[in-house]
DRENDO-1510 file (C-alpha; in Angstrom, 1 decimal, always signed):
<recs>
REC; n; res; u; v; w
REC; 1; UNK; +25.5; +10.3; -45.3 .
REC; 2; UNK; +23.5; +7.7; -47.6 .
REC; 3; UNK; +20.2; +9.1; -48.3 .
REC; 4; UNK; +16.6; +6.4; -49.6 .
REC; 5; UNK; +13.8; +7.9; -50.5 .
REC; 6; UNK; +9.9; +7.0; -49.5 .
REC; 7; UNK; +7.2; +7.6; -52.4 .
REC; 8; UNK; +3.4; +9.3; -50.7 .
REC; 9; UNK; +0.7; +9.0; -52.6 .
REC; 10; UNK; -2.4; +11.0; -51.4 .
REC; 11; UNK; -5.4; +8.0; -51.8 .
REC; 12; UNK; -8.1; +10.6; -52.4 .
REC; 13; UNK; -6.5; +12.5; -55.6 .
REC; 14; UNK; -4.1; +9.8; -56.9 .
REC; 15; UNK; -2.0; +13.1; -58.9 .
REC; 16; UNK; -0.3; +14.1; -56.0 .
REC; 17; UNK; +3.0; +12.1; -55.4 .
REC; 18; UNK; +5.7; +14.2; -53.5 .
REC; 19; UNK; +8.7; +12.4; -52.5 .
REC; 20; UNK; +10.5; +12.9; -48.9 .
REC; 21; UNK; +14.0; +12.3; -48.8 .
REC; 22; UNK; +15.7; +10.9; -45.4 .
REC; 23; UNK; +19.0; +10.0; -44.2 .
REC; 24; UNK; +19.1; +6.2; -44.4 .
REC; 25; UNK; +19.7; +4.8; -41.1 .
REC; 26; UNK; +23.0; +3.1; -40.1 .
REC; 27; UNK; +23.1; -0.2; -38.1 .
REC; 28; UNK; +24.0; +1.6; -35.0 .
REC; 29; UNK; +21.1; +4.1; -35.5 .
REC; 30; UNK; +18.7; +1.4; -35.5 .
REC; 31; UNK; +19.5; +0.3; -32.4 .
REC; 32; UNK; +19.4; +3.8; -30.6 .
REC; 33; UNK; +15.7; +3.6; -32.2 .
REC; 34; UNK; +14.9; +0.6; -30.7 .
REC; 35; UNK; +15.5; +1.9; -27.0 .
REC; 36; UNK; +14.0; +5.4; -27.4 .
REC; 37; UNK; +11.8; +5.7; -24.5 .
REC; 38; UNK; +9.5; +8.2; -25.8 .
REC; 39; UNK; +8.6; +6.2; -28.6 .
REC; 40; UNK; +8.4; +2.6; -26.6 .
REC; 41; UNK; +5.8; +4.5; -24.3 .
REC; 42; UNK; +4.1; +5.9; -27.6 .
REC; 43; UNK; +3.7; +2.4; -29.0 .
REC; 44; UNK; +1.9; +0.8; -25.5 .
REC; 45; UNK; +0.0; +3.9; -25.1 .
REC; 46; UNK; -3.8; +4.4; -24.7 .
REC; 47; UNK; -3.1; +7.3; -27.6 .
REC; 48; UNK; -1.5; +4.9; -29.9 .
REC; 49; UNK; -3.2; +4.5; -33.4 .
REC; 50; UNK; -2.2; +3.1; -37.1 .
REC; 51; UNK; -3.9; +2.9; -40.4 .
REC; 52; UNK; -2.1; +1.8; -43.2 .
REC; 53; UNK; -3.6; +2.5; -46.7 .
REC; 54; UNK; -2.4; +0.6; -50.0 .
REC; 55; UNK; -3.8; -1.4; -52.8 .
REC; 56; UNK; -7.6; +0.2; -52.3 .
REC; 57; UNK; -7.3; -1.4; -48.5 .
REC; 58; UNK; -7.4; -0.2; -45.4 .
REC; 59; UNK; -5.4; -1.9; -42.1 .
REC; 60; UNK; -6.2; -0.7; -38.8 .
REC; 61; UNK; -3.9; -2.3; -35.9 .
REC; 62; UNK; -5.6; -4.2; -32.9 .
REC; 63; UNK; -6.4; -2.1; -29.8 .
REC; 64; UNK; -4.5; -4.5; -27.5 .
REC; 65; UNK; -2.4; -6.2; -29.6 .
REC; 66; UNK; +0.6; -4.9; -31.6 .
REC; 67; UNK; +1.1; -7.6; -34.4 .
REC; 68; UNK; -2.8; -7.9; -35.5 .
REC; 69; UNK; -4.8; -5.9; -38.1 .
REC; 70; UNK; -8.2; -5.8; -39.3 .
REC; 71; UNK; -8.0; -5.6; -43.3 .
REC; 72; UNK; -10.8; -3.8; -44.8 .
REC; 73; UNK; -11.5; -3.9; -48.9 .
REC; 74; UNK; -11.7; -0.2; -49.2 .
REC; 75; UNK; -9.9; +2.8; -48.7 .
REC; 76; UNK; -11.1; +5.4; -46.0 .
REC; 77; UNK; -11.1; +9.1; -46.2 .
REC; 78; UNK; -9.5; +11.4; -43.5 .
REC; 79; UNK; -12.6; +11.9; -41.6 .
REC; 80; UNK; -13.1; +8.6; -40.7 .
REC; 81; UNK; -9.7; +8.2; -40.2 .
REC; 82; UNK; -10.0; +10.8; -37.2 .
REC; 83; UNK; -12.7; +9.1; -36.2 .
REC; 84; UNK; -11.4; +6.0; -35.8 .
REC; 85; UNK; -8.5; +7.2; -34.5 .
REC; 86; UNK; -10.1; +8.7; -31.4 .
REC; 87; UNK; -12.4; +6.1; -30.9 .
REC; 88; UNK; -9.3; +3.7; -30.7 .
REC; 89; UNK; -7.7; +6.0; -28.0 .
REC; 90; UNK; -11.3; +5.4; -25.6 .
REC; 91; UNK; -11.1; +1.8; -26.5 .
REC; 92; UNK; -7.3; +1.9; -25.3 .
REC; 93; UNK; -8.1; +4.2; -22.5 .
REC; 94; UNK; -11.0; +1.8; -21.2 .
REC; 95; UNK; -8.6; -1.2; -21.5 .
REC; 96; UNK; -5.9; +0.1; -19.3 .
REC; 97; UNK; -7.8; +2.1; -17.1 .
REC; 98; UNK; -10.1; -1.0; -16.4 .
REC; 99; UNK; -6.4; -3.3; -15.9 .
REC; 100; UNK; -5.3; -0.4; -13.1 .
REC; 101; UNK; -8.5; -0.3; -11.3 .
REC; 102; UNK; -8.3; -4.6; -11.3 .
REC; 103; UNK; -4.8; -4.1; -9.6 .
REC; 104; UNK; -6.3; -1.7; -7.1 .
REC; 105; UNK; -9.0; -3.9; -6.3 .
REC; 106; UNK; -6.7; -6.7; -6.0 .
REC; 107; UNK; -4.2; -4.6; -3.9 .
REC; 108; UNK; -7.5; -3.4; -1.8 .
REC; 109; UNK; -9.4; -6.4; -1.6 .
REC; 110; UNK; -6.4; -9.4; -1.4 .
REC; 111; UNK; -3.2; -8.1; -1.0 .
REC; 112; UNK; -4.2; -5.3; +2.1 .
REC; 113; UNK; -6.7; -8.3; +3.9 .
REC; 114; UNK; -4.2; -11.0; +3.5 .
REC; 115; UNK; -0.7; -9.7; +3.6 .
REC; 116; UNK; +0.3; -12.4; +5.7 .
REC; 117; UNK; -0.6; -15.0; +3.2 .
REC; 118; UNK; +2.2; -13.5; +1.1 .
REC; 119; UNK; +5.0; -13.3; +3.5 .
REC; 120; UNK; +7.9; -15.5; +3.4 .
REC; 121; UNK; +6.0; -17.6; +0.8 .
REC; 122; UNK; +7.1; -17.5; -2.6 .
REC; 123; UNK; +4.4; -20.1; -3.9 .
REC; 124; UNK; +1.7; -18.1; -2.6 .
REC; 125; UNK; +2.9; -14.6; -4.7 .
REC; 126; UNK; +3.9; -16.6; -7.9 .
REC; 127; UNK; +0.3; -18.0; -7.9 .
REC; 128; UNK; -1.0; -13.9; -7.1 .
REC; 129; UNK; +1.3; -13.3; -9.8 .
REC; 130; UNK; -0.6; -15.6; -12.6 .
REC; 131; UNK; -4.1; -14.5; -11.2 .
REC; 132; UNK; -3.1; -10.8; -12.2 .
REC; 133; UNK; -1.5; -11.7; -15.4 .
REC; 134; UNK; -4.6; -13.7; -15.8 .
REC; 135; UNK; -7.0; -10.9; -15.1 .
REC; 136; UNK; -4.5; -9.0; -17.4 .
REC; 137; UNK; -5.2; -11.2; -20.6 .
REC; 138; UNK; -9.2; -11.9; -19.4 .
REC; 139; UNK; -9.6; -8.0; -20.0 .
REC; 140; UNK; -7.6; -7.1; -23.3 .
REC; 141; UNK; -9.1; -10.3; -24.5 .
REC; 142; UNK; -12.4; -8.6; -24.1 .
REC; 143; UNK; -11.8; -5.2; -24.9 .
REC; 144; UNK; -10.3; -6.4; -28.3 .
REC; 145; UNK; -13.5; -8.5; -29.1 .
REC; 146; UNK; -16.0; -5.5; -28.2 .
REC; 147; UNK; -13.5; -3.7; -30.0 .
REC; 148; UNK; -14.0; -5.5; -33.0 .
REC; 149; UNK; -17.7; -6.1; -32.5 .
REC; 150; UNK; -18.0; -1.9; -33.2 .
REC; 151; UNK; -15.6; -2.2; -36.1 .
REC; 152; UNK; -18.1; -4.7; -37.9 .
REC; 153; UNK; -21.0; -2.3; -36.5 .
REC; 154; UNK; -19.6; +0.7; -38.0 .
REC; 155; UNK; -17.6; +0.0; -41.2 .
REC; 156; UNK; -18.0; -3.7; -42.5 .
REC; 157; UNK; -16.6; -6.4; -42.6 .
REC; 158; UNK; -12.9; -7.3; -42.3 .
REC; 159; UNK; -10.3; -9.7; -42.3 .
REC; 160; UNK; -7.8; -10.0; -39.3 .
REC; 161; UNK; -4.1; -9.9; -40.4 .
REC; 162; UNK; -0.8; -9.2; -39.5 .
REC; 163; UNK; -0.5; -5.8; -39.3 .
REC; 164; UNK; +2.7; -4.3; -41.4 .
REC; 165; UNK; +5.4; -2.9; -39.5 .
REC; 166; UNK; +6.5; +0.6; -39.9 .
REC; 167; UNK; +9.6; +2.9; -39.0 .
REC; 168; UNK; +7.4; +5.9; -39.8 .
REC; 169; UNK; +5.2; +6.8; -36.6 .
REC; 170; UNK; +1.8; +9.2; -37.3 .
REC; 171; UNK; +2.4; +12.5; -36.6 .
REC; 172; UNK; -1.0; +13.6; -35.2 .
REC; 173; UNK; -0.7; +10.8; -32.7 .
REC; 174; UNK; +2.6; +11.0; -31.5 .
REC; 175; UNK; +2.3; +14.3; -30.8 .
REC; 176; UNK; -1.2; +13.9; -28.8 .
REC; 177; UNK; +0.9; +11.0; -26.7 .
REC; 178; UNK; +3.4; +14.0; -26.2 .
REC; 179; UNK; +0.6; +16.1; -25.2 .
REC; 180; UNK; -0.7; +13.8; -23.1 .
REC; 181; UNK; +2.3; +13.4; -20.9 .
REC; 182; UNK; +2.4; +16.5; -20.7 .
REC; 183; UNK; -0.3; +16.3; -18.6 .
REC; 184; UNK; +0.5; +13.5; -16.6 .
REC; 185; UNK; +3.6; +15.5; -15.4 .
REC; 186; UNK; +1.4; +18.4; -15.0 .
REC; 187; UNK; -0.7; +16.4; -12.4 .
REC; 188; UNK; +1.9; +14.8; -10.9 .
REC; 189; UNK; +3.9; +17.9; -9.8 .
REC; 190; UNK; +0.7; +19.7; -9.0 .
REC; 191; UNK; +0.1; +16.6; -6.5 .
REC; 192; UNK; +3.8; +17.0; -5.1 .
REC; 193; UNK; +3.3; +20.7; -4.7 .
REC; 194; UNK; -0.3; +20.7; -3.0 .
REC; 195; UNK; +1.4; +17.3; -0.2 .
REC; 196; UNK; +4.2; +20.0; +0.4 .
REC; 197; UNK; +2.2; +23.1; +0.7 .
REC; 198; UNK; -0.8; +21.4; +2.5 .
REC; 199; UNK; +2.3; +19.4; +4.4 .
REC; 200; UNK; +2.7; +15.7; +5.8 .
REC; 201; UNK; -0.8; +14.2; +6.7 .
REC; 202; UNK; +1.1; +12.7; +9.6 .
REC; 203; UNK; +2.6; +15.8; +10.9 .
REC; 204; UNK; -0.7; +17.7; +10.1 .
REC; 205; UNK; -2.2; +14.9; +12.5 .
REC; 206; UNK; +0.4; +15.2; +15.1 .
REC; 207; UNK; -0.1; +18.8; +15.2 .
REC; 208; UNK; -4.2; +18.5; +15.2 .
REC; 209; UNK; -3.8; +16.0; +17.9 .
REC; 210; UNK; -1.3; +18.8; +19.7 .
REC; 211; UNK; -4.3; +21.1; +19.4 .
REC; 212; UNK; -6.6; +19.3; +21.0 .
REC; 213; UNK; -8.7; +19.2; +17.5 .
REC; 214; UNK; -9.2; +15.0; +17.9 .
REC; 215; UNK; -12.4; +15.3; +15.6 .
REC; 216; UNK; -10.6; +16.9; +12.9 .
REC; 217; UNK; -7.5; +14.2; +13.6 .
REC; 218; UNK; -10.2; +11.6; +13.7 .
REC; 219; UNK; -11.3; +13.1; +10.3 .
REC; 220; UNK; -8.1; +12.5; +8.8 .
REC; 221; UNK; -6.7; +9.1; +10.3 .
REC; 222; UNK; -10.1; +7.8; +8.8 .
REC; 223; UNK; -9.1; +9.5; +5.1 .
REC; 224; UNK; -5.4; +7.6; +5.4 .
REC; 225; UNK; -6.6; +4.2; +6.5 .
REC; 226; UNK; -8.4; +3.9; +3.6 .
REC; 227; UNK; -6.3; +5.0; +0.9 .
REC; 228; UNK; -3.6; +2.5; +3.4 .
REC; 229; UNK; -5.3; +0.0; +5.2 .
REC; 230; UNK; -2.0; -1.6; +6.4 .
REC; 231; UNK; -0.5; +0.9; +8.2 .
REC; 232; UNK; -0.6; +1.1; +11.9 .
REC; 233; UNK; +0.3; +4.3; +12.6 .
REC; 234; UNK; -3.2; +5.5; +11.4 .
REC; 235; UNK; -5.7; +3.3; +13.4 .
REC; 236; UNK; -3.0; +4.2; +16.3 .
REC; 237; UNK; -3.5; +8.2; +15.9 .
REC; 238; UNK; -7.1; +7.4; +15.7 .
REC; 239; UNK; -7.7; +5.1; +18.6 .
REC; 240; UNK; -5.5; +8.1; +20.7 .
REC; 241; UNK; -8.2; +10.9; +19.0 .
REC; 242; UNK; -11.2; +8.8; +19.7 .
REC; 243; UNK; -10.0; +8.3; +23.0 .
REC; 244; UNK; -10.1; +11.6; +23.8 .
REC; 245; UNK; -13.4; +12.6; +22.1 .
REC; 246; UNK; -15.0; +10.3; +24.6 .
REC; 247; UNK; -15.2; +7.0; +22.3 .
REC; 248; UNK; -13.7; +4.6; +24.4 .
REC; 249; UNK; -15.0; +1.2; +22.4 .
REC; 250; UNK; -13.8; +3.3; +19.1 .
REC; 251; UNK; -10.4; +3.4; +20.6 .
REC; 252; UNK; -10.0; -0.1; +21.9 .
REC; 253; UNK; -11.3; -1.3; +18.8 .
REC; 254; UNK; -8.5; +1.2; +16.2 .
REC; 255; UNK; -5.6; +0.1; +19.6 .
REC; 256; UNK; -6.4; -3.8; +18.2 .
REC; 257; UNK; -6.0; -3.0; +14.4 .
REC; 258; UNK; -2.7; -1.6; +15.0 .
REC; 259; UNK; -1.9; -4.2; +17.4 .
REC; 260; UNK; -2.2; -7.0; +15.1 .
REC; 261; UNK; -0.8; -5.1; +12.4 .
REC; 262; UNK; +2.5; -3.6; +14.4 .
REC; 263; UNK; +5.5; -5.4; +14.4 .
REC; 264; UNK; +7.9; -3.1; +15.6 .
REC; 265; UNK; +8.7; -1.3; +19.1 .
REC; 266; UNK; +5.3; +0.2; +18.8 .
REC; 267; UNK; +3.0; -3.0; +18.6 .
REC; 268; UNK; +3.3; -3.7; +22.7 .
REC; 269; UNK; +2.5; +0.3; +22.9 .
REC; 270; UNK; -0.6; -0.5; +21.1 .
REC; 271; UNK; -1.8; -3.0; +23.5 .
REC; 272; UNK; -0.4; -1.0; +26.5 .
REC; 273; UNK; -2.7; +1.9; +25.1 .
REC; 274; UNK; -5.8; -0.6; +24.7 .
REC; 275; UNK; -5.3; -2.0; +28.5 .
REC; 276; UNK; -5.2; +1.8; +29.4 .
REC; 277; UNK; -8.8; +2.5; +27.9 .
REC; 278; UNK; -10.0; -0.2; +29.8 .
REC; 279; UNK; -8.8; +0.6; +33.0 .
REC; 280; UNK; -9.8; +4.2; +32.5 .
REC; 281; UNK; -13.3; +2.7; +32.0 .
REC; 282; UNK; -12.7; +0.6; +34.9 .
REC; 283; UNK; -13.5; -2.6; +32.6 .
REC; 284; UNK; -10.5; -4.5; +34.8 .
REC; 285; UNK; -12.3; -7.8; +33.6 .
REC; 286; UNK; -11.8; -6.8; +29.8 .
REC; 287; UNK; -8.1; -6.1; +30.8 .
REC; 288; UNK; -7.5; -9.2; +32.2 .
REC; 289; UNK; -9.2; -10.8; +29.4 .
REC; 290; UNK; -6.8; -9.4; +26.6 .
REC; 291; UNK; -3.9; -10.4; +29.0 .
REC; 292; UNK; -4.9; -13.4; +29.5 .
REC; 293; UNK; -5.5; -14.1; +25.5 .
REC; 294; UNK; -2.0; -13.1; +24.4 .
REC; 295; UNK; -0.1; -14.8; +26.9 .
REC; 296; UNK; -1.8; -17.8; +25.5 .
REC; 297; UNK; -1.1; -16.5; +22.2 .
REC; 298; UNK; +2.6; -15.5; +22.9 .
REC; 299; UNK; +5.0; -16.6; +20.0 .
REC; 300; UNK; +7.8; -17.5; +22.5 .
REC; 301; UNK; +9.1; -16.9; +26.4 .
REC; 302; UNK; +10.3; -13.0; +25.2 .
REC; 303; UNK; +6.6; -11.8; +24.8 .
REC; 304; UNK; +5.0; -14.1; +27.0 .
REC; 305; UNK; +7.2; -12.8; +29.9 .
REC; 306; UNK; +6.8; -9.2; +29.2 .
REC; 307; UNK; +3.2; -9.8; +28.9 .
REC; 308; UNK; +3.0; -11.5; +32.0 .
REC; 309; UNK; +5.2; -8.9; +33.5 .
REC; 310; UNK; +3.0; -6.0; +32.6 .
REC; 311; UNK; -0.2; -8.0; +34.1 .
REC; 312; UNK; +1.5; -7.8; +37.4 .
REC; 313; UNK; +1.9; -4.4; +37.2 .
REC; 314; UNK; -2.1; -4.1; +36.4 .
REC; 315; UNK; -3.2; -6.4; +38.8 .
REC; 316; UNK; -1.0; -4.3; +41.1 .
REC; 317; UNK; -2.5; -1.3; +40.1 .
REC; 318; UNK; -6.1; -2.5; +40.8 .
REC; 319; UNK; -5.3; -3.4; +43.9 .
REC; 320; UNK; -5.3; -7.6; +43.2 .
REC; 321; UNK; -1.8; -7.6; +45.1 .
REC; 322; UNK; -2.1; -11.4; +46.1 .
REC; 323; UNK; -2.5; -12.3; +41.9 .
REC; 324; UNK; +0.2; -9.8; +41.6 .
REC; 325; UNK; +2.5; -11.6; +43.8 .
REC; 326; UNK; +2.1; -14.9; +41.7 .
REC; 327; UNK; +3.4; -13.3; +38.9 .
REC; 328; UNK; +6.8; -12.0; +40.6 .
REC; 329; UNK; +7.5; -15.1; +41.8 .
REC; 330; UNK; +6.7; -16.8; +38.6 .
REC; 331; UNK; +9.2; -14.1; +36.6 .
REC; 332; UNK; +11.9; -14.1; +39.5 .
REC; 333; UNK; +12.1; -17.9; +38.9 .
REC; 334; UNK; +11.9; -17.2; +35.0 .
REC; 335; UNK; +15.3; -14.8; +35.2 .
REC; 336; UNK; +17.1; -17.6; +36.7 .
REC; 337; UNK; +16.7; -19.2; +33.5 .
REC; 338; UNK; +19.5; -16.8; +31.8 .
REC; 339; UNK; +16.4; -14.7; +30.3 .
REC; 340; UNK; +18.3; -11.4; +30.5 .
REC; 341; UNK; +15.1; -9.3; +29.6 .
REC; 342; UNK; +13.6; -10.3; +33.1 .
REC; 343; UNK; +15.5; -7.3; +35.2 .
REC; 344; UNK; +16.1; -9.5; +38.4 .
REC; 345; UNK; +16.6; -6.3; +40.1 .
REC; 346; UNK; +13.9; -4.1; +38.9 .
REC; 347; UNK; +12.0; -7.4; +39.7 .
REC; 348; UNK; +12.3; -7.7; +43.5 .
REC; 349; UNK; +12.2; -4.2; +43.8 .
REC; 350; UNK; +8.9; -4.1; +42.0 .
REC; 351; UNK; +7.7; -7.4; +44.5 .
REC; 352; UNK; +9.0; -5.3; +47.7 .
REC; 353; UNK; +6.3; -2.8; +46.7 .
REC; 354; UNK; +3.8; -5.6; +46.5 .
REC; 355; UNK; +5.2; -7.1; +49.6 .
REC; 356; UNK; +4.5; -3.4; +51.3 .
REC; 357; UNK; +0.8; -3.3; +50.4 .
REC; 358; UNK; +0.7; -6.5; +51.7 .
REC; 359; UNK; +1.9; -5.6; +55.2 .
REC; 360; UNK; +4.6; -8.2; +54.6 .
REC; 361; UNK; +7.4; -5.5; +55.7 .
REC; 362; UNK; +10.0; -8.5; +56.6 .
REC; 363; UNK; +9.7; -9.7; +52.9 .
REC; 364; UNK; +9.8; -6.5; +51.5 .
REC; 365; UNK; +12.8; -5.6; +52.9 .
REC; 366; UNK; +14.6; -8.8; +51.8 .
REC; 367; UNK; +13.5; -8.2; +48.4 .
REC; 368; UNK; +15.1; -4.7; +48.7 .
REC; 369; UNK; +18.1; -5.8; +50.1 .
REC; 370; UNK; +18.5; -8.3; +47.5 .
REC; 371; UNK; +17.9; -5.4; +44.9 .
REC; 372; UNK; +20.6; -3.2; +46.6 .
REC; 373; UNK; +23.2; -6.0; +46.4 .
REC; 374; UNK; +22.6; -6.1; +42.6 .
REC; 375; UNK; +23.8; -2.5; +42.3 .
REC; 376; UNK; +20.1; -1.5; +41.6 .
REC; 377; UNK; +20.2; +1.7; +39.3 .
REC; 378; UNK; +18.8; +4.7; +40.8 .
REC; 379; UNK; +16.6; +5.1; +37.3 .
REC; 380; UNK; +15.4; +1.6; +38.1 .
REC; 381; UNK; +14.4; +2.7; +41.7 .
REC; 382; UNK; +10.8; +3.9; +41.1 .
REC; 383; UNK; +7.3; +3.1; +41.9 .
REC; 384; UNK; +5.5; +0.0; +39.8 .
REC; 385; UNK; +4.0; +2.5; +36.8 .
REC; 386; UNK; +0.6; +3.0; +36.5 .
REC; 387; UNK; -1.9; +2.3; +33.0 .
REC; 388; UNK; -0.4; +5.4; +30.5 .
REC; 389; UNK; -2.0; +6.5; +27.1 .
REC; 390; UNK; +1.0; +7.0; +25.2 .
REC; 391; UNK; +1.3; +8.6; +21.5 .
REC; 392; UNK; +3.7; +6.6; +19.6 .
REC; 393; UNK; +4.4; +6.4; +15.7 .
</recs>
């Protein structure tokens, strides 16, 4: 192997020269050392520091940008070479650590509020995309200046240059990067091992809930819908706690987060759940309210139906059986329409009941009849449900 060599000179006592000798890299080699991770992630690191000294001048690379130096007519001794070296690293840490808590106010204060505005439009998340890149530039762009404001403060005047590049990489620094991934790793696995020995949140809520202990569920539902605002399942969990630690408007109130932010099988539970508070407070008006608000709000015949369909079943429940009776014979013509979600069985059975409390026996029986000749399925043959809290998610 080809050997070059690389001629040190100590800049303090100019009579010590040693010479290193090192294998001379091939072309392949190169390009192994231009993908080594370790030393990419040293290079755009908050740890990352050069000095080069030569010619009775010092360099000193930018804090936020790679290919700029500050050029300073004299030569500085070790010390402040420390110095400067771990004052770089705050600078660095305060530039990056000021860029992460940007993208978590961003994710907290736009994304988390507003995640409609993002869906299914690419416009909107290519112009989100620009304002963070923005912010981005806005904040090394400052850092660099205050940077450079305490360089003039401390040690003179200087004049910005391209900084030289180097194949050599300082020890002292590369091996605090090392260190401090290290760390990193060491918190992150201490993280991992405290979620599995603590366990899920969501089965440690589950099994709070299971207990009885709806403070202490309550407790923690809060924690998890702020560290993720937009997930149901948390203002769900809560609204069933709260429910049972006797705060009803608490629970209606978590019921319509979740609501609006379900959009699985579990977003109609969450209303169900909300119409269920209400009627356990008696506030039938309320109920009929909400029903009334998303029927009106109902994206297409699916949800309007099944809304309309459960509203019967209410208004059946409090005893409104005339009201009631509109409904099934608005649905019955509905499932005419080839809208195979409106059960034309379970339907006139449901109306035969409603028929009954009616004292309208003649109907009812027709109803039931008609039910019968439909093969009605036993499962199918029950009585019109009444309001149930249920825990979902």
């Amino acid at each position: 192997m080809d050997f070059f060599y690389i001629f040190t000179q100590n800049n303090i006592d100019k009579k010590n020269v040693y010479v290193k000798i090192l294998p001379r890299r091939t072309g392949c080699e190169n390009k192994m050392a231009k993908v080594h991770i370790l030393k990419w992630l040293y290079k755009h690191s908050p740890v990352n520091f050069y000095s080069v000294t030569e010619n009775g001048e010092t360099i000193i690379k930018s804090v936020n940008n790679i290919s700029v130096g500050y050029k300073f007519d004299k030569v500085f001794p070790p010390e402040v070479i420390e110095k400067l070296r771990k004052n770089t690293r705050l600078f660095k840490r305060c530039s990056t650590l000021l860029i992460l808590f940007s993208y978590i106010a961003l994710v907290y204060g736009v994304i988390f509020p507003n995640y409609t505005y993002f869906e299914g439009s690419a416009e909107h998340v290519l112009w989100f995309l620009l304002f963070v890149i923005a912010i981005t530039v806005l904040i090394a762009f400052i850092n660099s200046r205050i940077y450079e404001f305490y360089l003039r403060k401390n040690y003179g005047s200087y004049e910005r240059t391209h900084f030289p590049s180097s194949n050599s990489i300082e020890d002292q620094s590369y091996r605090d990067f090392k260190l401090e991934l290290v760390k990193i790793f060491v918190l992150v696995i201490a993280i991992v091992g405290v979620y599995f020995w603590i366990g899920s949140p969501h089965i440690n809520t589950m099994n709070m809930i299971s207990q009885g202990r709806y403070e202490d569920a309550v407790k923690m539902t809060t924690i998890w819908s702020k560290i993720i605002p937009n997930d149901p399942k948390w203002y769900s969990l809560r609204a069933y706690a709260k429910f049972h630690s006797g705060d009803f408007e608490g629970a209606i109130e978590d019921y319509d987060k979740a609501y609006n932010l379900e959009n699985d099988e579990y977003k109609m539970m969450n209303f169900d759940n909300k119409i269920y508070v209400r009627y356990a407070q008696r506030d039938y008006k309320g109920a009929l309210k909400d029903f009334d608000t998303e029927i009106s709000n109902a994206k297409d015949d699916y949800d309007r139906d099944s809304l309309l369909w459960d509203k019967a079943q209410f208004l059946y429940n409090i005893e409104r059986y005339n009201e009631a009776l509109k409904i099934y014979n608005e649905l019955l013509v509905n499932a005419e329409s080839d809208r195979i979600y409106l059960i034309q069985n379970r339907l006139y059975y449901e109306r035969a009941q409603v028929y009954m409390r009616l004292n309208k026996e003649e109907e009812a029986q027709e109803d039931l009849d008609r039910a019968s000749e439909m093969n009605l399925e036993p499962n199918f043959q029950n009585p019109i449900p009444a309001p149930t809290l249920l825990l979902g998610n």
